[in-house]
FINU-89458 format. One record per residue (C-alpha): x, y, z. Coordinates in Angstrom, 3 decimals. Layout:
         px         py         pz
          X          Y          Z
...
This chain:
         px         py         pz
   -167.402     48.026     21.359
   -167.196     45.816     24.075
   -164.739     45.773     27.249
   -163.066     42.989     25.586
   -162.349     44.975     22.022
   -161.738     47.854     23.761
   -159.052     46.562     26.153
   -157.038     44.299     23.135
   -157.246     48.169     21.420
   -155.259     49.426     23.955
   -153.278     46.743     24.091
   -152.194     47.409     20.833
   -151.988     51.025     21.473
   -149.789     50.198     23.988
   -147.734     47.698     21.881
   -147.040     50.100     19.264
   -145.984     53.225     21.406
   -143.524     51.045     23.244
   -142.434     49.745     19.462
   -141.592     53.221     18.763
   -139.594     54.211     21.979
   -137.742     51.068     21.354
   -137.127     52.182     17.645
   -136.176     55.796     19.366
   -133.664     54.336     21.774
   -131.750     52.338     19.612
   -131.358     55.162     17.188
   -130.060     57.319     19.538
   -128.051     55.325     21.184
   -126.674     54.436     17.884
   -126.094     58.127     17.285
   -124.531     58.710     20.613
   -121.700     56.079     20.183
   -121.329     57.242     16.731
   -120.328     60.587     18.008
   -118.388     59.580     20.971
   -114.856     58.429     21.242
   -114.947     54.665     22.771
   -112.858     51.557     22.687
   -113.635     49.525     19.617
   -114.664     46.909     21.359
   -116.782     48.497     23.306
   -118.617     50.486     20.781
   -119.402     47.162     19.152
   -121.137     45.768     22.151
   -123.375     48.838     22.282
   -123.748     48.914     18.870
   -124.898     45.474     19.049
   -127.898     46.671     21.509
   -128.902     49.318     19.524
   -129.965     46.846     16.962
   -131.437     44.734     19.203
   -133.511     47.887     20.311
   -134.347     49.274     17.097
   -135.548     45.842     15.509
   -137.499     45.166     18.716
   -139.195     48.133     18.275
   -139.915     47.209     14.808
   -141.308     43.882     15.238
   -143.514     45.649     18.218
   -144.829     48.515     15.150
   -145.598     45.384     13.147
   -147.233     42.927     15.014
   -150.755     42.961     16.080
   -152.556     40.899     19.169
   -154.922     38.461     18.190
């Protein structure tokens, strides 16, 4: 393996963990407002986010560097 292969594997690596925290945040933060009393117009915006977070995270698990 050379230092090129090896550093677009950890790239990858990398990609994917931070996929998953992504996927992690935005379910619990999803969670969190689910459980918590807030304004309804507030717990739109942040559920809003913790889409954007959780399909982020998604696309992240997905995708691969070329």
């Amino acid at each position: 393996m050379s230092s090129e292969e090896s550093t677009e594997a950890r790239l990858n690596i990398f990609l994917r963990f931070a996929g998953v925290v992504f996927v992690a945040i935005g379910i619990l933060l999803a969670l969190f407002v689910s459980t918590t009393p807030l304004i309804t117009q507030v717990a739109t915006v942040f559920y809003l986010i913790s889409v954007l977070l959780t399909l982020s995270g998604l696309i992240a698990v997905i995708s691969k560097l070329e």
